[in-house]
C-alpha positions as CSV (number, residue, x, y, z in Angstrom):
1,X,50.6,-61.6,232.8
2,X,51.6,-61.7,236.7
3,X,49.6,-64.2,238.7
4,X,48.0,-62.6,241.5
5,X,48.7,-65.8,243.6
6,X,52.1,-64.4,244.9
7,X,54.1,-65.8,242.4
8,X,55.8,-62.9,241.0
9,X,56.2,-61.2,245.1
10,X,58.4,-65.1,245.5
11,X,60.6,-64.5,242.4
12,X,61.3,-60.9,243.1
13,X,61.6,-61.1,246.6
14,X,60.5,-60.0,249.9
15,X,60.6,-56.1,249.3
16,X,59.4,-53.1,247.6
17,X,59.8,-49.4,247.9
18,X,56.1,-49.0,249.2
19,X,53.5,-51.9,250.3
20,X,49.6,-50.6,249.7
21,X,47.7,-52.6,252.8
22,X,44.1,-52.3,250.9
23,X,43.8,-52.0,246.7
24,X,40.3,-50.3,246.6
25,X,39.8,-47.2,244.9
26,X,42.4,-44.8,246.5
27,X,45.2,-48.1,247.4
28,X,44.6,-48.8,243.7
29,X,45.2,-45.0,242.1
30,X,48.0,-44.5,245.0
31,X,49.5,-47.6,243.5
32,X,49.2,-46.3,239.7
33,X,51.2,-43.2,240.8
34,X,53.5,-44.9,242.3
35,X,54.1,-47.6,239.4
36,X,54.1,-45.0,236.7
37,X,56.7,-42.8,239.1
38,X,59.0,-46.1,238.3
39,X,58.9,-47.4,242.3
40,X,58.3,-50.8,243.2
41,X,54.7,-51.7,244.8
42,X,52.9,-54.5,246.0
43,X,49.0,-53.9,246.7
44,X,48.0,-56.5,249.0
45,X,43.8,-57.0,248.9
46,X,41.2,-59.0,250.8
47,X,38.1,-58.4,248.8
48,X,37.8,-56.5,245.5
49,X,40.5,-54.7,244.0
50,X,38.9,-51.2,243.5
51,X,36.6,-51.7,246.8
52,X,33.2,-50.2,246.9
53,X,32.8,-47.6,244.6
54,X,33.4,-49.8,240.8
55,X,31.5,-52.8,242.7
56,X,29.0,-51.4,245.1
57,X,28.9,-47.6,245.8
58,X,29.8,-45.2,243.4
59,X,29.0,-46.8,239.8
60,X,26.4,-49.3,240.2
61,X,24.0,-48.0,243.0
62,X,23.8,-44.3,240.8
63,X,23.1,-46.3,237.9
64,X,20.4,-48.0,239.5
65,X,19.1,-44.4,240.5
66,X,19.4,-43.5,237.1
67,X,17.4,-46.3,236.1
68,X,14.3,-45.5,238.8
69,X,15.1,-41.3,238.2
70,X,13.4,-42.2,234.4
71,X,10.9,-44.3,236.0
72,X,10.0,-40.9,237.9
73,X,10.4,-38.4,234.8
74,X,8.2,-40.3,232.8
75,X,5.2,-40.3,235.2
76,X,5.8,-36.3,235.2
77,X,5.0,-35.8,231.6
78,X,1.0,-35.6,232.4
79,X,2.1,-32.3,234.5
80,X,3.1,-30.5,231.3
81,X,3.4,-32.4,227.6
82,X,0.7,-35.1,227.9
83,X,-0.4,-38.7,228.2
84,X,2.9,-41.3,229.6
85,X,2.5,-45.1,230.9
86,X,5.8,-46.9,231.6
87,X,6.3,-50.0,233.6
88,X,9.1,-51.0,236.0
89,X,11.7,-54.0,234.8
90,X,14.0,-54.7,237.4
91,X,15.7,-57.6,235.6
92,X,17.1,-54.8,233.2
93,X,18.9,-53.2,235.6
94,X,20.3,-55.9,237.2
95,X,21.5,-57.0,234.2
96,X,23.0,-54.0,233.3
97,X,25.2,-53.4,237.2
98,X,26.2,-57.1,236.8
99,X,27.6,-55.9,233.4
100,X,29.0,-53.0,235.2
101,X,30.8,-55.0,237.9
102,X,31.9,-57.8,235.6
103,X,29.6,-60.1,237.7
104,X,31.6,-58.6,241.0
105,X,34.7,-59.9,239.7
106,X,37.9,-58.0,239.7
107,X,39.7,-59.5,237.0
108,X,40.4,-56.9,234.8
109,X,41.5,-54.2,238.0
110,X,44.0,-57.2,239.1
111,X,45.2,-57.2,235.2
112,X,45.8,-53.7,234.9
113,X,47.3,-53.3,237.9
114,X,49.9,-55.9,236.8
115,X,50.2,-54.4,233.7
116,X,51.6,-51.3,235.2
117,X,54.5,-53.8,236.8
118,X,52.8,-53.8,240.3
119,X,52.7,-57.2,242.5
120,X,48.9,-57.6,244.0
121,X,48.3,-60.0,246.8
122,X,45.2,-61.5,247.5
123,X,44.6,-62.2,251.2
124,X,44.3,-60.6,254.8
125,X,48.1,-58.2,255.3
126,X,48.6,-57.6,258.7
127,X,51.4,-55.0,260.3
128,X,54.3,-57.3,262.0
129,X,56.5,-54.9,262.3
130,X,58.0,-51.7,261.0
131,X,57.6,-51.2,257.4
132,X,56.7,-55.1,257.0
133,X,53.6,-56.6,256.6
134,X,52.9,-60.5,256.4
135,X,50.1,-61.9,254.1
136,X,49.5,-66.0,255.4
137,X,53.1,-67.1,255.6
138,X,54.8,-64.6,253.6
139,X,55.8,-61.4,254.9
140,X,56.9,-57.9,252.8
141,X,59.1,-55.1,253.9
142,X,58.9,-51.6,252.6
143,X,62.0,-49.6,252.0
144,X,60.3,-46.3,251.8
145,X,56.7,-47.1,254.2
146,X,53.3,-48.8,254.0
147,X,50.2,-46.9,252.8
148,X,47.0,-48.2,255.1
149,X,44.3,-47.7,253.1
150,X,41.6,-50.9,253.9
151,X,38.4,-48.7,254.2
152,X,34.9,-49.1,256.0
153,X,33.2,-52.3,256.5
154,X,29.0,-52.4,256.9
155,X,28.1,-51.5,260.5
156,X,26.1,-54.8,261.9
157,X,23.7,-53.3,264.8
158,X,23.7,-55.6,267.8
159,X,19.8,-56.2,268.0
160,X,18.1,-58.7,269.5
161,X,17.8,-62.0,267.2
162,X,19.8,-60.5,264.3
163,X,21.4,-63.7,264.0
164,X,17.7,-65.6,263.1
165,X,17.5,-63.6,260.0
166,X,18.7,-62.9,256.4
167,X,19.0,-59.5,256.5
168,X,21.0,-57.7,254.0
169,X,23.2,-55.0,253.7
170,X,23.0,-52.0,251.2
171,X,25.7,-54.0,249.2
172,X,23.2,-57.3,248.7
173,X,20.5,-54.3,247.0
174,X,22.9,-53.7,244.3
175,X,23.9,-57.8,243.7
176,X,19.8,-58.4,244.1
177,X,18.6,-60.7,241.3
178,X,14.6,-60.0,242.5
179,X,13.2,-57.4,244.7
180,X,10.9,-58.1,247.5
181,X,7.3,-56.6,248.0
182,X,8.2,-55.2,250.9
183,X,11.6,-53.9,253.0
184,X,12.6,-52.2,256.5
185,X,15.7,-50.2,255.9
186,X,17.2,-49.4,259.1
187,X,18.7,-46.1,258.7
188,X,17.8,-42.6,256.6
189,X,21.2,-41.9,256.1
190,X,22.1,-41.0,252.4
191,X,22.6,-44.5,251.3
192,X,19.5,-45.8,253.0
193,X,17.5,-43.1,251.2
194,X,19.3,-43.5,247.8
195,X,18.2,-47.3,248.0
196,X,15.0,-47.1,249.7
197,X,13.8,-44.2,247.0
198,X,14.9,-47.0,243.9
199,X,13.0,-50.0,245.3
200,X,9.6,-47.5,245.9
201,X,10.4,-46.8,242.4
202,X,10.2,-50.2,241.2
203,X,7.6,-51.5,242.8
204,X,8.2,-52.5,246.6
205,X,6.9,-51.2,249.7
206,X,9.4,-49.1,251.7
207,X,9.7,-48.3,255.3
208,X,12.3,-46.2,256.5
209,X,13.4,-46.2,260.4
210,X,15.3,-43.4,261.8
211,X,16.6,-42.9,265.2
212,X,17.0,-39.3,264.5
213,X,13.9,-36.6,264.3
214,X,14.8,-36.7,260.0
215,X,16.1,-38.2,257.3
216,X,19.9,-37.3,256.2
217,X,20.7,-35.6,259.8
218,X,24.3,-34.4,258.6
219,X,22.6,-32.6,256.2
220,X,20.6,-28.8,256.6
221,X,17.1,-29.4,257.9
222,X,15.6,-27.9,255.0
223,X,17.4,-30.3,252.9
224,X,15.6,-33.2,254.9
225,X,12.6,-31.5,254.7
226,X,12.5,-31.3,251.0
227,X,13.9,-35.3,250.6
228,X,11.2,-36.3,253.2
229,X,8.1,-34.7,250.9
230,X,9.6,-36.1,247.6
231,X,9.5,-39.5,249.6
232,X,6.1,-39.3,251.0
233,X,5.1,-38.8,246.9
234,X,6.8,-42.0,246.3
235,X,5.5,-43.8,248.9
236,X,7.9,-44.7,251.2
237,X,7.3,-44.6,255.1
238,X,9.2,-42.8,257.5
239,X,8.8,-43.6,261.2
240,X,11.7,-40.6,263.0
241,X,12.7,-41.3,266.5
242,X,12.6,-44.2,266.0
243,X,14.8,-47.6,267.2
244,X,14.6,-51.4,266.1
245,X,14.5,-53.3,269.2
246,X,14.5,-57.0,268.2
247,X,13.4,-59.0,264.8
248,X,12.2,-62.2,264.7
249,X,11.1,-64.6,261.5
250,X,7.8,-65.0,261.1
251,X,6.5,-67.4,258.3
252,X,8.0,-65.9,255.0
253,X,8.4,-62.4,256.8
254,X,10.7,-60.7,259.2
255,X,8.7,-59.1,262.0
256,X,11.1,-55.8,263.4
257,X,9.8,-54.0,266.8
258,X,10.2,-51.2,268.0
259,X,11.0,-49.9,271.0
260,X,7.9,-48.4,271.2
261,X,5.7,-51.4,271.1
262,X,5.2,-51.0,267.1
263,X,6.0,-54.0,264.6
264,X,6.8,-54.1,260.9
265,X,6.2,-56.8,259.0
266,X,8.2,-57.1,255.6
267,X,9.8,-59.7,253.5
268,X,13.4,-58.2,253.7
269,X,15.2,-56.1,256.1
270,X,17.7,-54.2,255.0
271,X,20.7,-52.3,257.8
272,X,21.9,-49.3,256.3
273,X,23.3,-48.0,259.6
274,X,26.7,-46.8,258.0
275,X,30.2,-48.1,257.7
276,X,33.2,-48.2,259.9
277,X,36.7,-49.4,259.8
278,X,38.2,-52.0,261.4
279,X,41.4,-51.9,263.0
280,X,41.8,-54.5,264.9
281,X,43.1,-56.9,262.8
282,X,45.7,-54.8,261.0
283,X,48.4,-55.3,263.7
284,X,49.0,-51.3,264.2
285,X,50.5,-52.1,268.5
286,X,53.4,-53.7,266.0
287,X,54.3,-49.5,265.0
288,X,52.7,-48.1,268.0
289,X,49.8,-47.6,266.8
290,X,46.2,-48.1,268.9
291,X,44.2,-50.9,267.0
292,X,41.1,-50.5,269.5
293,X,41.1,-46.3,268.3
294,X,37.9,-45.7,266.1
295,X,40.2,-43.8,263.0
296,X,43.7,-44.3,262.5
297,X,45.2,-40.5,263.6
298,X,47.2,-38.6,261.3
299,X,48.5,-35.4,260.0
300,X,48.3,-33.2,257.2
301,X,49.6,-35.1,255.4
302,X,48.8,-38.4,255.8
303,X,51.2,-39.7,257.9
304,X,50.3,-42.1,260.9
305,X,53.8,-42.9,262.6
306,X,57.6,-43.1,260.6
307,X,57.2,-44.7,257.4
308,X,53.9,-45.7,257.9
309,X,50.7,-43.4,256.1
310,X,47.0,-44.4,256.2
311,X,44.3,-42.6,253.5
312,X,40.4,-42.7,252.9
313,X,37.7,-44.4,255.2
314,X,40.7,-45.7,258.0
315,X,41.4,-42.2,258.9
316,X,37.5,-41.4,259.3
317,X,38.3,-37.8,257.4
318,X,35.0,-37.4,255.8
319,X,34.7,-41.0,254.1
320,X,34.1,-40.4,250.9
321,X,35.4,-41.5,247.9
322,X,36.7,-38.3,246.2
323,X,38.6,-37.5,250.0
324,X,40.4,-41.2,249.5
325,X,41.7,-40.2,246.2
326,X,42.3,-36.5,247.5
327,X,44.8,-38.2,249.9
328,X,45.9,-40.6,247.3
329,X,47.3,-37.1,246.2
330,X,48.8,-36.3,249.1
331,X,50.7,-39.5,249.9
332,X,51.9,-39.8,246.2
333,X,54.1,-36.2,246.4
334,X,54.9,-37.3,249.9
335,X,56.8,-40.4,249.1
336,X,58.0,-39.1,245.9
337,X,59.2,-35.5,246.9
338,X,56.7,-33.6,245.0
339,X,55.2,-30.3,245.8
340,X,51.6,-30.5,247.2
341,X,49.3,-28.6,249.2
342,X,48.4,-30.3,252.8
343,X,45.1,-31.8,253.4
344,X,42.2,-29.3,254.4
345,X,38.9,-30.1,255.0
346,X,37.1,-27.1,255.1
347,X,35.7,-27.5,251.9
348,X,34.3,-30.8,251.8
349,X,31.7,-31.7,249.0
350,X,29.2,-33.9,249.0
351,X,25.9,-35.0,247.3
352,X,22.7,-37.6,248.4
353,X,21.6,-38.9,244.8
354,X,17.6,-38.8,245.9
355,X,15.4,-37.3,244.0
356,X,15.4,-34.2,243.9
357,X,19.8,-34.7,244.7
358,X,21.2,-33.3,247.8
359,X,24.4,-31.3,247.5
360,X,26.2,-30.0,250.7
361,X,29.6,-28.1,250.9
362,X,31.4,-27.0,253.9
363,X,29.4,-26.1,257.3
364,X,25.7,-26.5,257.7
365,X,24.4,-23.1,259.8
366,X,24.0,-25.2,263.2
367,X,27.4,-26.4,262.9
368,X,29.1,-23.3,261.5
369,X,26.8,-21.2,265.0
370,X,28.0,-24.6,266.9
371,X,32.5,-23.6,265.7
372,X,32.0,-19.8,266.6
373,X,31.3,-18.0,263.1
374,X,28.9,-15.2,263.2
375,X,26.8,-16.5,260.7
376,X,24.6,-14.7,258.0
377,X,22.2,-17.7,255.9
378,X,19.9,-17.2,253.1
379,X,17.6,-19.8,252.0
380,X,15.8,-19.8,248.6
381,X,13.2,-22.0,247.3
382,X,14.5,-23.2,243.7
383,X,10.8,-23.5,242.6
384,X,11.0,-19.8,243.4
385,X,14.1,-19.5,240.8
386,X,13.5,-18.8,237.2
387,X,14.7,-22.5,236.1
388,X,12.3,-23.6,238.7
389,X,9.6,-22.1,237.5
390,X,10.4,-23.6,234.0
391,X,11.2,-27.2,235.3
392,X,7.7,-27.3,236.5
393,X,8.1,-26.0,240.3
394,X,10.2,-28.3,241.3
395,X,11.1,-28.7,245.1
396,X,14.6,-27.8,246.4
397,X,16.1,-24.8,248.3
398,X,19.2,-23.1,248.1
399,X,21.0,-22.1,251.3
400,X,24.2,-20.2,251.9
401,X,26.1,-19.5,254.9
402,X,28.2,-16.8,255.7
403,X,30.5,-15.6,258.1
404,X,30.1,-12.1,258.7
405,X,33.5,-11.0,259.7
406,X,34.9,-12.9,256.4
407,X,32.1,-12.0,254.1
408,X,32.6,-15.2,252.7
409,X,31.0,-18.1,252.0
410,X,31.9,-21.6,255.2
411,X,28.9,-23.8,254.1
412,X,26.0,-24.1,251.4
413,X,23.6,-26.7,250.1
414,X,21.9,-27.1,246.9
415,X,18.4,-29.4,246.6
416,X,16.9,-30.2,243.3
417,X,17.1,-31.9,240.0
418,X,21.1,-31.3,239.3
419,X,22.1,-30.3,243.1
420,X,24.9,-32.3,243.0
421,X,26.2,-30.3,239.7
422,X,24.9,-27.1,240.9
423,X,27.7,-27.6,244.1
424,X,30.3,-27.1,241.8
425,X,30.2,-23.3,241.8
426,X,29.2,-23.3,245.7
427,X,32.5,-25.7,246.5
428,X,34.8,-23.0,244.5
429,X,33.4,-19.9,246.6
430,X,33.8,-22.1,249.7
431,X,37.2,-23.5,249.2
432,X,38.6,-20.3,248.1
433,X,37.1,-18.6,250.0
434,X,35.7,-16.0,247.4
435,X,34.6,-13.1,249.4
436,X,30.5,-12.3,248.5
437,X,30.9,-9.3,246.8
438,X,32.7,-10.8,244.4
439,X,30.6,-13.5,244.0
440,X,27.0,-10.8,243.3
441,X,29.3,-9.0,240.8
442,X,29.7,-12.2,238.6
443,X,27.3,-12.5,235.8
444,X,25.2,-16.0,236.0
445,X,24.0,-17.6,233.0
446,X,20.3,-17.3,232.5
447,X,17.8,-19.3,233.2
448,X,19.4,-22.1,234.8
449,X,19.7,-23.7,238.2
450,X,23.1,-22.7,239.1
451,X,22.2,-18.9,238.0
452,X,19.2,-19.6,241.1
453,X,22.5,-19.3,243.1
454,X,23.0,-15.6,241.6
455,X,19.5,-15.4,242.1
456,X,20.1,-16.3,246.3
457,X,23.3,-14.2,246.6
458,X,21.1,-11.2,244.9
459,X,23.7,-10.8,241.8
460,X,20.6,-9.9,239.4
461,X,20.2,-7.4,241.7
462,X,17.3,-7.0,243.9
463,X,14.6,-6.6,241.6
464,X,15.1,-9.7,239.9
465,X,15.8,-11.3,242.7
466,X,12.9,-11.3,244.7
467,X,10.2,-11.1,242.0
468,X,9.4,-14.7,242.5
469,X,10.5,-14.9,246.1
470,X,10.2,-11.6,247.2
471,X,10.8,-12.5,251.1
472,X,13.0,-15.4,251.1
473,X,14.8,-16.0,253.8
474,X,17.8,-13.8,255.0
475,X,18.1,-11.1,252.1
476,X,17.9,-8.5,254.2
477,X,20.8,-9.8,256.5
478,X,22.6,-10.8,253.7
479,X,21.9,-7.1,251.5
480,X,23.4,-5.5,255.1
481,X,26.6,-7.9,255.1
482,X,27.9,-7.1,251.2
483,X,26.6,-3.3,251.7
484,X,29.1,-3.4,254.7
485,X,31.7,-5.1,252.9
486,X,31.7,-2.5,250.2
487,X,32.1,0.3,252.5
């Protein structure tokens, strides 16, 4: 086995055909192509190889929503099969993410990296020149380019006696050994209401503060709507329009104000304000590049400046995991000559993990009005769907926008029990832009949540359609726009 000390970078030298600045989970699979493709890599890493999704993100916070998504199902059984009692244990599910995460220890990602013959660095790399990066005192040059790839770090609000405190981030809910009875959670963006929706679940009192007028603002305000009422059942507070001013400690609590006079008293405070690269220490004026820019700027396909490529959170195009490995893609047929299609983003997926699961695809209506489309949207209740009735009228919506000079699909959401798997047909329509007509002629399978999308686009035909819903929202618009497309 290859130390990860630098040993093996000394005894084979100072370069390599490609230097990944930043091993989590698109620098690693970048790497892995690479390495397998027979070129010479060495992956230089700060924190965790594999970043945030194996240790934070991805795996352990939606198995911790798994966990609190029984808690939830169980208490439902009264509503249709009979008598239930469960109890919360969140010792179990700590157990099981540490488990997950090896105790946050990357071990076995730095052993199969080395395995695959690549040389993994662990310390802060730094640009000093073109194609060449230093690590402490040893620097690396590149003979075909560096990959930037270092991601997002938590964003730290600057509020007024922050530093008397122990607050935590999202990332110290997922290593908690012991929840608190009660938590402020700065922020109802999607992570803030993933994690503030599991600790309601098990057992601690949740306030949610929002600067915006709702919860998940990048997503369609029927969407929020729907996340908002599913909260208010679990018991979490939502105070909208709403800004921390200052905290202070108070005892054994942590008192936050408002800017509105109000205080909130709670054991823990939590910022889940987002995430956002840093550049400044990454030594990008050394390639003329602007280390004070927000997102390091770069083209389809990937590149930032000659022999230099950047890829996931860093170039702040949609930062989500499945883009990072999307451009892992890229950059791989780039440096090795292959054929690949450039980067597009007009077909974006993503999904909240609340219950009921937010899935989003493309442009919401405001934003697809806001780029110029003529826009055509239908939104459907999924209690008002044949699966919804049989799930036990269950909230969510189903809304589709159109362009009406395409007759095609540019955006669409899906909120309810699988919305995140129900985004699977919408993203297809979107990114290929399938026109509509073709879409109402396919047959859906019956009764199921992704055949309520059938049921939206009117593919059952009209009958059907609107015998549980029979004036949702946009049918006729949307009944003119195919019978126009037809013709």
């Amino acid at each position: 086995m290859i130390s990860s000390n630098g040993n093996r970078a000394d005894t084979l030298g100072d370069h390599a055909d490609v230097i990944v600045l930043g091993v989590g989970t698109c620098g690693e699979d970048l790497s892995l192509q690479l390495l397998d493709a027979g070129l010479d890599v060495v992956g230089i890493e700060a924190a965790l190889v594999g970043g945030t999704c194996p240790f934070y993100g991805c795996l352990p916070s939606k198995m911790m929503i798994r966990a609190s998504n029984l808690l939830k199902e169980a208490d439902r059984v009264e509503s249709m099969s009979g008598q239930s009692s469960v109890s919360s244990n969140w010792n179990q599910i700590a157990g099981l993410v540490r488990q997950l995460t090896g105790g946050w220890n990357d071990e076995g990602a730095v052993e199969r990296y080395e395995k695959r013959g690549g040389r993994l660095i662990h310390g802060q790399g730094k640009l000093t020149g073109p194609r060449t990066v230093t690590v402490g005192d040893k620097s690396f040059t590149a003979r075909k380019g560096v990959v930037i790839a270092t991601g997002a770090k938590p964003v730290i609000l600057p509020i007024s006696g922050l530093e008397s405190v122990n607050f935590w981030t999202t990332d110290d809910i997922i290593r908690a050994e012991n929840l608190p009875e009660s938590i402020v959670i700065l922020g109802g963006g999607a992570t803030g209401c993933e994690l503030g929706q599991v600790l309601a679940r098990f057992g601690t009192r949740v306030t949610i503060v929002e600067l915006a007028d709702r919860l998940l603002g990048l997503e369609e305000p029927e969407a929020s709507e729907v996340v908002e009422r599913a909260f208010a059942d679990d018991g979490i507070k939502i105070l909208k329009g709403a800004k921390a001013k200052e905290v202070e400690p108070r005892g054994s609590s942590i008192i936050t104000r408002l800017d509105d006079g109000v205080e909130l008293s709670s054991e823990r405070l939590v910022l889940a304000t987002g995430r956002k690269p840093d550049l400044t220490s990454l030594g990008l004026e050394s390639v003329g590049l602007d280390s004070s820019a927000k997102f390091i700027e770069v083209d389809e396909r990937m590149r930032a400046a000659d022999g230099i490529w950047a890829m996931g959170d860093v170039t702040g195009k949609a930062m989500f995991t499945n883009v990072a490995l999307y451009h892992s893609a890229i950059i791989a047929a780039d440096i090795l000559g292959r054929m690949q299609p450039p980067a597009e983003y007009h077909s974006v997926p993503a999904v909240t993990f609340t219950d009921p699961e937010v899935g989003s695809v493309g442009l919401t209506e405001s934003a697809a009005r806001n780029a110029g489309f003529d826009v055509v949207a239908v939104t459907k209740q999924v209690a008002a769907t044949f699966r919804g009735v049989l799930h036990g009228g269950t909230g969510g919506i189903i809304k589709l926008v159109a362009d009406r000079n395409t007759g095609t699909l540019v955006g669409a959401t899906a909120v309810g029990p699988p919305g995140g798997e129900m985004l699977g047909l919408l993203t297809l329509a979107v990114h290929a832009r399938i026109p509509l007509t073709k879409l109402r002629s396919m047959i859906f399978a019956f009764p199921t949540f992704t055949g309520g999308i059938g049921e939206a686009i009117g593919a059952y035909g009209r009958g059907v359609t609107t015998v549980l819903d029979p004036e949702y929202t946009g049918l006729k618009e949307l009944d003119e726009l195919i019978a126009a497309l037809g013709d």
